[in-house]
C-alpha positions, 0 to 999 in steps of 0.5 A: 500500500502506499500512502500520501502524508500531507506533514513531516514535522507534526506530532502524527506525521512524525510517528506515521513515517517512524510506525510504517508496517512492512509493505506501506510506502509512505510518501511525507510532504511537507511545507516546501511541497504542499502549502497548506495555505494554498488549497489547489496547491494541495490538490494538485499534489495529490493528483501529482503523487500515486498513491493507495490513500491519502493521510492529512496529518498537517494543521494549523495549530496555533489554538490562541493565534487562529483567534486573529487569524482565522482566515489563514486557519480555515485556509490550512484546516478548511479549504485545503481539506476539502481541496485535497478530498474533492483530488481524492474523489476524483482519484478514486482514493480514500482520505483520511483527515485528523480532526479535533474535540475543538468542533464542540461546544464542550457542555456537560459531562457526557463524552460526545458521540460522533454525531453530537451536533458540532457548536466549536466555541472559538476560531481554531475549533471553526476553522477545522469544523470548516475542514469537516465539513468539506472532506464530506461534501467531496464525494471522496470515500473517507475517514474523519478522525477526531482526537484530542490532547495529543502528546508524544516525543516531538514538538511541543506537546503539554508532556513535555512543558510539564517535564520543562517546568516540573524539573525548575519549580516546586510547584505548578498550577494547573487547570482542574475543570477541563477533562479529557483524554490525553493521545499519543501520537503514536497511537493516532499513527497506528490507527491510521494505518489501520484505518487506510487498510480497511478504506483501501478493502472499500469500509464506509465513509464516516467520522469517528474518535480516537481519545487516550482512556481514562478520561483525566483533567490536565491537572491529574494528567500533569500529577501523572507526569510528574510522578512517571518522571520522578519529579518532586513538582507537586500540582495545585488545582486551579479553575480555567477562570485563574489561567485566562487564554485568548481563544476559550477552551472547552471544558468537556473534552471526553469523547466516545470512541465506541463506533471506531473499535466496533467498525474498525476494531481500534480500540481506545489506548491507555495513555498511561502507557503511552506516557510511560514510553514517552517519557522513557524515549526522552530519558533515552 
């Protein structure tokens, strides 16, 4: 099978190229082949490299930045998605895109179904809903994996602020009202290597999720890290309220990941794990 990656220097493009299973050629591009920022750049691209599948692990990212720049963030996480599915369509190529919990207006206490109506609550959150709503518009057979609080070696990434801070200070705030499901990269690649198998055997068009079990609050998460590494730091609670950001982020972050293991049988990683191997690979 081969596949095109759209990123080379994201926490997901990163573990795609370094978990490619025997017989998957991945093809990355990064900025200097395909600017996010131009969208028939991007189809072209795909109409240009042959390919099995295609993957989209680049984004726009800058959660606080899109809330200034929201029209460069749908350019890179709306346009170009749908360009790049619409090329995909007419290739007769499945697509799979990596989305985000940010498409909801994060109420309640209860994890969010695929089909939950979508409310983002800022721009960043718009702008990739933008990007959802395109790819299923295209026609193009496809996968929309929705994932949350991704961490991993690469980048920067909430572990590896917390292992920053945590060996320099005696204590850390930390926000305690936000819950969610912390995701290794690693894992999001595994899955979607699985996934593009099962499109490429003709499975369904759909959107689903992938979050890291159990769900957590970035406070308890960060314990978990301080703990894992060995590090004295200790964590003090504190609400959203005390650590002000310019874009809102949601409170609820949980999502159900129940649809993705029955059809695909991927079933929700432990983080906990995940974390481990994280922090054993930095040490290394």
């Amino acid at each position: 099978m081969k596949l095109l990656v759209f990123g080379q220097t994201g926490q997901v493009a990163q573990e795609l190229a370094r978990r490619a299973p025997a017989g998957v050629q991945c093809t990355f591009l990064g900025r200097d082949l395909a600017d996010l920022s131009d969208p028939a750049a991007c189809a072209a691209a795909v109409a240009a490299y042959p390919a099995d599948a295609v993957i989209n692990a680049a984004a726009w990212t800058a959660v606080d930045k899109a809330e200034t720049e929201e029209a460069a963030a749908t350019a890179v996480n709306g346009h170009s998605p749908g360009a790049m599915a619409r090329a995909c369509a007419a290739k007769g190529v499945p697509f799979l895109h990596v989305s985000t919990d940010y498409v909801f207006d994060g109420k309640g206490n209860a994890p969010f179904l695929p089909d939950h109506p979508t409310a983002p609550v800022n721009a960043y959150g718009r702008s990739k809903l933008a990007g959802e709503v395109a790819i299923r518009a295209s026609d193009a057979r496809h996968l929309i994996l929705r994932t949350s609080w991704v961490v991993s070696t690469h980048g920067q990434n909430f572990v590896k602020t917390m292992l920053r801070l945590g060996a320099d200070r005696a204590s850390l705030n930390v926000v305690a009202d936000q819950i969610g499901g912390p995701t290794p990269a690693a894992a999001i690649a595994n899955a979607l290597f699985s996934a593009a198998t099962a499109l490429c055997d003709k499975a369904d068009s759909g959107t689903h999720h992938f979050a890291g079990s159990p769900d957590t609050s970035w406070a308890d998460f960060a314990r978990a890290i301080m703990a894992e590494a060995g590090l004295p730091c200790t964590i003090q609670d504190i609400p959203s309220s005390a650590y002000p950001t310019p874009a809102a982020r949601p409170m609820n972050s949980r999502l159900d990941c129940s649809s993705l293991t029955q059809i695909f049988g991927i079933p929700r990683p432990d983080w906990r794990q995940g974390l481990s191997d994280i922090i054993k690979e930095l040490r290394a």
